[in-house]
N, C-alpha and C positions, 0 to 999 in steps of 0.2 A: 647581406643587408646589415647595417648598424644602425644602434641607436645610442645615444647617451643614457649613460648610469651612474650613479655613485651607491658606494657604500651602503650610505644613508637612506637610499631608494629602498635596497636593495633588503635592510635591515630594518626601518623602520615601519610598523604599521600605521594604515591611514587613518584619522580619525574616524571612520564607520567602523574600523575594524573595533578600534577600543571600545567603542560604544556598544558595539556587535549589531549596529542595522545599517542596510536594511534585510543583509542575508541573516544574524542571528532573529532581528524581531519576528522575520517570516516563518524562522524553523523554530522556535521555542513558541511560536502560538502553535503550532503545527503538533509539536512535541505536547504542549499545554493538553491536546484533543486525543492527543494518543492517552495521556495520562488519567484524563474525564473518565475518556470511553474504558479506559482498563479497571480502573477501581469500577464504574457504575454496571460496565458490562459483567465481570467478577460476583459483581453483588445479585446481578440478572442470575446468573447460571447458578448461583447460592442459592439462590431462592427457587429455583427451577427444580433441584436439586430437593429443595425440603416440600416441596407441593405437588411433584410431579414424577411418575413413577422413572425409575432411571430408563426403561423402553421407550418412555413417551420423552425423557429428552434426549436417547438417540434419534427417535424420529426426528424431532424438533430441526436438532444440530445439523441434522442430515439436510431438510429441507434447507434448510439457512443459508448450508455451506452449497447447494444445489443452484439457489438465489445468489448466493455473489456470486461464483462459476459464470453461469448464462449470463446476468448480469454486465460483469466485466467483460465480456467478448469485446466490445467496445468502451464501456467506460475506464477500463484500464489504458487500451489501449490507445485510446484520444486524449488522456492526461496528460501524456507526455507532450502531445501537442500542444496544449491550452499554456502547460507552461512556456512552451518554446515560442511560442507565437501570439498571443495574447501583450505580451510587454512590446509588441511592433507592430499591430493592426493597425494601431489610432482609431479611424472613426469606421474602420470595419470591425471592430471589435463584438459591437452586438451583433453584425448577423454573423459574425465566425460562433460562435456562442449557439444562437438559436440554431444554426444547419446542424449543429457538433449534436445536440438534442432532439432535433428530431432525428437524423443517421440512426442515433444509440435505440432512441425507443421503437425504431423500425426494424433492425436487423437483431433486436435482442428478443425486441416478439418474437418474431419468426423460430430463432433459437428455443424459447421456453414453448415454444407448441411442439416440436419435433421432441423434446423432450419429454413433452407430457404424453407425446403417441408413442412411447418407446418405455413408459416407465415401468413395464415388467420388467427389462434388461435389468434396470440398477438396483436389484435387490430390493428386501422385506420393508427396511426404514424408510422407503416413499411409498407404503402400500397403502397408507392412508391418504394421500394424497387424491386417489382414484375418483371419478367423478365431474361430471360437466361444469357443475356451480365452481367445486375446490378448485378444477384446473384453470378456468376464468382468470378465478384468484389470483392462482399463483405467478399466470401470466401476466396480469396485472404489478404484482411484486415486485416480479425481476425487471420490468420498466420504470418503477417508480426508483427501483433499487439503484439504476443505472443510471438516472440523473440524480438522486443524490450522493454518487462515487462521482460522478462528474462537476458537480459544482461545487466542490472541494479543492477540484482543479483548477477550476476558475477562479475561485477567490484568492487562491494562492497567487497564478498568474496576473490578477489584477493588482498585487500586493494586499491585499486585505485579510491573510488568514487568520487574524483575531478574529473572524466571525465565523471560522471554522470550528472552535472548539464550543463557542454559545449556539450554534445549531446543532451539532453530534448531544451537547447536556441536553438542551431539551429532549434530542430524540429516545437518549437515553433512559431519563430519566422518567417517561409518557411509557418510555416499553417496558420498564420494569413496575409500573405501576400497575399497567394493563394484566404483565403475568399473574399478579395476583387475584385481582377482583374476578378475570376468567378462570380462574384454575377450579370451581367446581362446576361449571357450564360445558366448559371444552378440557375436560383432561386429558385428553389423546393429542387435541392440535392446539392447546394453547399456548406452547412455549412460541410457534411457530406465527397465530395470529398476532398475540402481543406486539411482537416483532415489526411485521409488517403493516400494523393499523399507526405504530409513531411515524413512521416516515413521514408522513403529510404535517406533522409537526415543525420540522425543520427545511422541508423543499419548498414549502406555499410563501414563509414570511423572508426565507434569505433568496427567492427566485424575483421576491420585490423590490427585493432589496439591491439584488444584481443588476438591475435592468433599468430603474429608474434613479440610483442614485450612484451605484458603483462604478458602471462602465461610462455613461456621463464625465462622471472626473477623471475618471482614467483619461477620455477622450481631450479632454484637457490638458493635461495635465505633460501630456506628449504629443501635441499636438506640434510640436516643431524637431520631435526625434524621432517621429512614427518612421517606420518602413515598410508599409504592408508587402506581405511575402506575395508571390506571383502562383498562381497553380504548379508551375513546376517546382518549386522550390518547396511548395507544401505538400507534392506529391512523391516526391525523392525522400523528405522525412518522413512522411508515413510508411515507405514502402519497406522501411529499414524499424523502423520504430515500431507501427503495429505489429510486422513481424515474430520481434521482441519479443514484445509484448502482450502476445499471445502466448509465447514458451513461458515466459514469465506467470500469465494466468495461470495457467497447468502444474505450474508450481505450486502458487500461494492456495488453489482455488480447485485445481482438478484432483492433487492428491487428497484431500479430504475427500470428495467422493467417489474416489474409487477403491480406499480407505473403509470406507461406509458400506459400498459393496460387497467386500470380500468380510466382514465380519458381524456380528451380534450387535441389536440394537446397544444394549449395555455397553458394550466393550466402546462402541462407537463414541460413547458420553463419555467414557474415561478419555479417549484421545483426544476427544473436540474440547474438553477444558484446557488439557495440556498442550494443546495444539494456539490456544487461544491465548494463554497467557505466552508462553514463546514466541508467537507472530507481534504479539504488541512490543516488544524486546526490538524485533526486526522492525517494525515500523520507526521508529525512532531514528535510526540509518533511512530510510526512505526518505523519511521528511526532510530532515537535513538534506536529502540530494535533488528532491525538489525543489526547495529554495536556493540552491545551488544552482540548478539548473535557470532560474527567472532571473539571477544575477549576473551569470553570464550569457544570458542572452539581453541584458541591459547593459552590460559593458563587458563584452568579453576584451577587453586588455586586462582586467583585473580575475580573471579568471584563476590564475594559479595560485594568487593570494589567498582569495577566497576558498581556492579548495585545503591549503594547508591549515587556514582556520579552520574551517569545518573540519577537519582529520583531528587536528586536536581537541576540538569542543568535547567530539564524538566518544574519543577516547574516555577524557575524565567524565561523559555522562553514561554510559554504557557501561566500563569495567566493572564501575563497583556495584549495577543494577543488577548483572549476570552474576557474581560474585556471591550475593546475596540470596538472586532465585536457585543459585548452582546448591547452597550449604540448606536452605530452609525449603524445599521442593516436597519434600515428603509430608512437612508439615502445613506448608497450602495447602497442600491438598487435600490434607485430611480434614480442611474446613468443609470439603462439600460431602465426603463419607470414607468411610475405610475403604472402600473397593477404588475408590478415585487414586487413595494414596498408593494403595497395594500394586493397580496395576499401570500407572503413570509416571510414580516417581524418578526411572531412570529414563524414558522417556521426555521428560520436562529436562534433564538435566542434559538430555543430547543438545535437544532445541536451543539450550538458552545458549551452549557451545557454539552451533552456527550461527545465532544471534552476534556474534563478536567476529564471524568473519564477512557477516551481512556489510558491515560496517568498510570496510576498503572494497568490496564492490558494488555496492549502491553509490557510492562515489564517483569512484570510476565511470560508471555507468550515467549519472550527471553530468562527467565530463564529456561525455561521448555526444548524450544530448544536446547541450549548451554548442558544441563543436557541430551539429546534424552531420556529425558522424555515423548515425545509425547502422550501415552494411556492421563494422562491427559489435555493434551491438548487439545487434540481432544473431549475429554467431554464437557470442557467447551464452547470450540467453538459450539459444538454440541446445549447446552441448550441455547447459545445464537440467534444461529442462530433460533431455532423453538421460541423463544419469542418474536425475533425482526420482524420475517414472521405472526407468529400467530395475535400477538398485532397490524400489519401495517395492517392487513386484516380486522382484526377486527376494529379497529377506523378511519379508511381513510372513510369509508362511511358516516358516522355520524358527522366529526370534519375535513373535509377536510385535506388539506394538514397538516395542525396541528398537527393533528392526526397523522402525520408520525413521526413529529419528537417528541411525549412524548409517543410515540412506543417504539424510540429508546431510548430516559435517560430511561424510567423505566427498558430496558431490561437491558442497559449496566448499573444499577447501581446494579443490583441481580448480575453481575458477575463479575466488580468491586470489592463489599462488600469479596466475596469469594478469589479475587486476592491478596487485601489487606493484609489479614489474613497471608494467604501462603504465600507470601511477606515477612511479618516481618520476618520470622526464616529466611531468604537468607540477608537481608538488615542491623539485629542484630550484631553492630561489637563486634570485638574477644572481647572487655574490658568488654562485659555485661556477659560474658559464665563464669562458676565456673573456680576458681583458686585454686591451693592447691601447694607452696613452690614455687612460681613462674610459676607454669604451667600451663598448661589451660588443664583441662579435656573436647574431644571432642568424 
């Protein structure tokens, strides 16, 4: 097949590109809410930290990290769909939305009761948990938690993630207030209730938000590019994508509690800070590949432009983040205590190391979406996920916490090296492919 090219095509970027929307506007409000939630969540676990004995915020962290896990069963897993599919419902939009929500808060129940009938398994840090009233709760939680991981998704897929980062502030900001005024009522569960009493801050006024003024214009607005997906079409990406997506969970989600398990309430708070500022590093590359992902599924011919923007944005916003946390790591830390500094510091500095190869496979893995490529997607997440579980079980004994994070670079750089590769042929512009009489053979 041919098509016409020039030079000029080939070499010039398109005016959305200089401006950077609507793929930059979507990943810098996206980036905007990583940024909120890291200073304001940083400031939570500071404070957690000066009110709360360091047991009761291993507990805390434990249950939290416990709540996204169950949680994300689904809301992780259906983001990738809201993005892939949401920019071509048209006027199915809202109910793709509402089933996507109920699904999540049905199968994630379920999830957080097997949980709670099992919670001797998981160690000392959910022993406060125990009890008919607490477990309601916390059932409760991980549903509420689940739709606002998922309408994060949504907004992105509708284009609007500017209202991504003023729901996470509020939410943030209601949970850090909360930690305090509870901390001499509930010292044992307060890090944990705070937490969960904001969420109804930011799911109540942007679910009104979604429903009566957002997917309306969406519905418009594509109302003559829509192409609503058919069951099998939406069944083939799920079947690749939640997959994923699920190895993916067990990553971001499962190694903290099993983390949690094998060691000391204490010890647990030293990881789950360092674990916390490292993951907000990684999130950054995420967002970028979800807004990657909503772009080329609204024009995949511009697909490999937009990924080599994004490779480079990534670049200048990442190196010198990492660069920074990699030299002054010892000294974060020691904002929340000596023992934070003492036993995290080289731990923080593996993290913030993966954090930089995050960045060419959250891409890649964009691209793979955007393409409902998923079969391999879900591979790779598949062989990541059993390297990064296998390796953290095997050296957390031996190398302590340490050990968790050259778990994770060695695993994310086997599937990195693999991203890179399959990378180049998407990222390759039109000027390097064969030409004959002006034409580009493709």
């Amino acid at each position: 097949m041919t098509e016409v090219s020039t030079a000029q095509d080939a070499s010039t970027p398109l005016p959305d590109e200089r401006r950077g929307t609507p793929l930059f506007r979507n990943a810098y409000a996206l980036m905007l809410n990583t940024g909120i939630s890291a200073v304001l969540g940083l400031g939570f676990w500071l404070l957690a930290a000066r009110y709360y004995t360091d047991d009761a915020v291993g507990q805390g962290s434990a249950a939290i990290a416990a709540m996204k896990f169950l949680a994300g069963i689904t809301a992780l897993t259906l983001t990738g769909a809201m993005a892939r599919f949401i920019p071509v419902s048209g006027a199915a939009t809202g109910r793709l939305v509402l089933r996507t929500y109920a699904l999540s808060a049905c199968v994630v129940g379920v999830a957080a009761l097997v949980f709670m009938e099992t919670l001797d398994f998981w160690g000392p840090s959910y022993r406060f948990l125990h009890g008919p009233l607490k477990g309601l709760g916390f059932i409760a939680a991980v549903i509420a938690w689940s739709v606002l991981t998922l309408q994060d998704g949504v907004l992105t897929g509708l284009r609007s993630a500017f209202w991504v980062p003023v729901g996470n502030t509020a939410f943030s900001a209601v949970k850090l207030l909360l930690l305090v005024l509870i901390a001499a009522s509930l010292p044992a569960s307060g890090v944990f209730v705070s937490w969960v009493a904001a969420i109804s801050v930011s799911v109540l006024p942007l679910g009104w938000l979604v429903f009566r003024r957002l997917v309306p214009r969406h519905v418009a607005l594509t109302v003559h590019t829509a192409r609503p997906p058919g069951f099998r079409e939406v069944g083939r990406f799920l079947a690749g994508d939640c997959t994923g997506s699920l190895f993916a969970l067990a990553v971001v989600y499962l190694v903290p509690v099993v983390v949690a398990s094998q060691i000391s309430s204490a010890d647990n708070a030293y990881f789950y800070i360092a674990a916390t500022i490292g993951g907000t590093v990684e999130l950054l590359a995420i967002n970028m590949g979800a807004s990657l992902t909503v772009e080329g599924a609204h024009d995949p011919a511009r697909l490999g432009r937009n990924a080599r923007a994004a490779l480079l944005r990534m670049v200048k916003i990442v190196l010198p983040i990492c660069a920074f946390l990699f030299a002054c790591a010892p000294y974060i830390l020691s904002v929340f205590g000596e023992g934070y500094a003492g036993h995290a510091t080289a731990l923080l500095r593996w993290l913030v190391a993966g954090a930089l190869l995050r960045v060419v496979i959250e891409l890649y893995f964009a691209v793979l979406r955007a393409q409902s490529r998923t079969a391999g997607l879900a591979l790779l997440q598949g062989l990541l996920c059993a390297l990064v579980l296998g390796s953290t079980l095997a050296l957390l004994p031996p190398l302590g916490l340490t050990g968790v994070g050259i778990a994770e670079v060695a695993s994310l750089a086997v599937i990195a090296a693999v991203a890179a590769v399959k990378l180049f042929g998407v990222l390759r512009p039109a000027s390097a492919e064969p030409r004959r009489g002006g034409r580009r053979v493709s």
